[in-house]
C-alpha positions in Angstrom: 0.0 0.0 0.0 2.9 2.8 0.9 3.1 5.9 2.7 0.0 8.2 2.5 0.9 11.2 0.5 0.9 14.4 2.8 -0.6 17.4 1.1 1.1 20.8 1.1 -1.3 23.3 1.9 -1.3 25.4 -1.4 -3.0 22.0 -2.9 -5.7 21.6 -0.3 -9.2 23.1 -1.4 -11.4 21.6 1.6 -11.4 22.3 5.0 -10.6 20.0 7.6 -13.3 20.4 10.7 -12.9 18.8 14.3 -14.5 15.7 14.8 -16.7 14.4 18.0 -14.0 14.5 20.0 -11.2 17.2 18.7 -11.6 20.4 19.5 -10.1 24.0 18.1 -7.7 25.8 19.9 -5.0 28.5 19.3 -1.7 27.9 20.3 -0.4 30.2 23.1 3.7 29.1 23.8 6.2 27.3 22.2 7.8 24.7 24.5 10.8 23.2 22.4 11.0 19.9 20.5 7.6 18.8 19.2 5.3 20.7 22.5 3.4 23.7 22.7 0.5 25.1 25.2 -2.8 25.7 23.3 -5.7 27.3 24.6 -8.7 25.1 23.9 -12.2 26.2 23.0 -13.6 23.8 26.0 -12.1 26.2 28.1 -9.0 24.1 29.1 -5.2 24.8 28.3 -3.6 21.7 27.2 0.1 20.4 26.5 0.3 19.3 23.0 2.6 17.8 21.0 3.1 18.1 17.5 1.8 14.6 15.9 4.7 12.3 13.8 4.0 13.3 10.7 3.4 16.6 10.7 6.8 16.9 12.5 9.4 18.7 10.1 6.5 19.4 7.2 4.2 21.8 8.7 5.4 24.5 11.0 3.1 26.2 14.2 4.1 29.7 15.6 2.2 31.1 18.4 -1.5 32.7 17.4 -1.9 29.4 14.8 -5.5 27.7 14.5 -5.1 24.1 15.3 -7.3 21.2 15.8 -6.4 19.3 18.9 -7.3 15.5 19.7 -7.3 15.2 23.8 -5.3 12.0 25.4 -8.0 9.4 26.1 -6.8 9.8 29.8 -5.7 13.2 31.2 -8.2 14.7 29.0 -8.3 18.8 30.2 -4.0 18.1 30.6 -2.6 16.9 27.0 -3.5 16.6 23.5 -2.2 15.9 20.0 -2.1 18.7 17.5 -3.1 17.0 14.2 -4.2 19.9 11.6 -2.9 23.7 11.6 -5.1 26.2 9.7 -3.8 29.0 7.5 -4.7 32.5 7.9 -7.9 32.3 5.4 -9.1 29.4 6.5 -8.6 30.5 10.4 -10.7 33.6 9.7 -13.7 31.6 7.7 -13.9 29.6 10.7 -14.2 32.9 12.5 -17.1 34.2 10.3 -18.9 30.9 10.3 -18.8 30.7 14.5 -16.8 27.8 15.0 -13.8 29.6 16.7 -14.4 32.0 19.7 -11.3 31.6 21.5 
């Protein structure tokens, strides 16, 4: 089967929303290696890390739009970041309610 091909973000034309269980956030502070503090819209502030693959391809700085999927125990403590939004699609989601924080 291979690798799955990761998209660059100039080729994506759909946005990706947050499932049942993921939830928006912005990060907030970069922590060195692969972590950074995002403040959820649930209300909590959670240590993420930056999932595997998305390691070295996409790139986070502090005020990003990412979607984050909480640990399946320390829920309201740490998260993986999976998805970052640009600017354009950050502010659609801004328009359309989704993101308050």
């Amino acid at each position: 089967m291979g690798k799955k091909k990761v998209l660059s973000e100039g080729e994506l034309s759909e946005m990706v929303h947050p499932s049942a269980n993921d939830v928006l956030g912005v990060a907030t502070k970069l922590l060195g290696f692969d972590r950074l503090m995002v403040k959820c819209q649930d209300g909590h502030e959670r240590l993420c890390r930056i999932r595997g693959k998305m390691k070295r391809r996409v790139w986070i700085r502090v005020g990003d739009v990412v979607v984050v999927s909480p640990w399946d125990f320390q829920t309201d403590k740490r998260g993986d970041i999976f998805w970052r939004y640009t600017r354009a699609q950050a502010e659609t989601l801004r328009r359309k309610g989704y993101l308050t924080v």
